[in-house]
N, C-alpha and C positions, 0 to 999 in steps of 0.2 A: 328241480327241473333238470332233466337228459338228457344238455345239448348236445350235438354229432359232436366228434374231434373234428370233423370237415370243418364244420362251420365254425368251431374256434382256432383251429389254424389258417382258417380266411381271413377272420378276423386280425389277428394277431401279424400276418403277414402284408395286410392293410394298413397297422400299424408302425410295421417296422421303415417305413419310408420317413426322413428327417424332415423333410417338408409336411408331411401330411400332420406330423406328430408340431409343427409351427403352427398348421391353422387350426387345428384343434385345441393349440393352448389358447389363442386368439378367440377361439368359440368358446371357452370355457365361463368366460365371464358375463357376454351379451350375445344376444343377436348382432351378427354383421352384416354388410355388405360387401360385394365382393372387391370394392374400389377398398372400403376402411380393411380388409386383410390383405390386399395387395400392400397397403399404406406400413399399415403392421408387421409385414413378413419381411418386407423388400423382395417378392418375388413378381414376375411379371404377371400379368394379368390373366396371358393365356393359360400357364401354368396353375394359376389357383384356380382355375376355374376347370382344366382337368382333375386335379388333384380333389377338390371338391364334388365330382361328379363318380368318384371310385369310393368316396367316403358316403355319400347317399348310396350309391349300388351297395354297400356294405352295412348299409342303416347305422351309418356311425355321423352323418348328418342331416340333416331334413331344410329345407327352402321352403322359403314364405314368402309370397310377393305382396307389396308395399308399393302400390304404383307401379311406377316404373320399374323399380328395383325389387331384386332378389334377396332376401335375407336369409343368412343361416347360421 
């Protein structure tokens, strides 16, 4: 497979963030919520919840809803 260098230096520079590279290890195991990766991260709520919305724009994570809550 032929991917652009575009899209794997988006990638990659999607990754280079310490926080993003927190909630991804926190995703590595389960489905979250974004209350249980705040919990996990110690980061605030507003921040994970940007940081997780740059990580779907980059399909490095996908949301589920579960009721009321978002899982990812």
């Amino acid at each position: 497979m032929d991917v652009p260098i575009d899209t794997i230096a988006a990638v990659f520079k999607t990754l280079s963030d310490t926080n993003r590279l927190r909630i991804i290890r926190v995703l590595t195991t389960d489905c979250e919520s974004v209350s249980a990766i705040v919990e996990a991260t110690g980061l605030s709520q507003p921040l994970v919840s940007h940081h997780l919305n740059v990580l779907r724009k980059h399909g490095l994570a996908r949301a589920e809803r579960r009721g009321a809550y978002i899982y990812y």
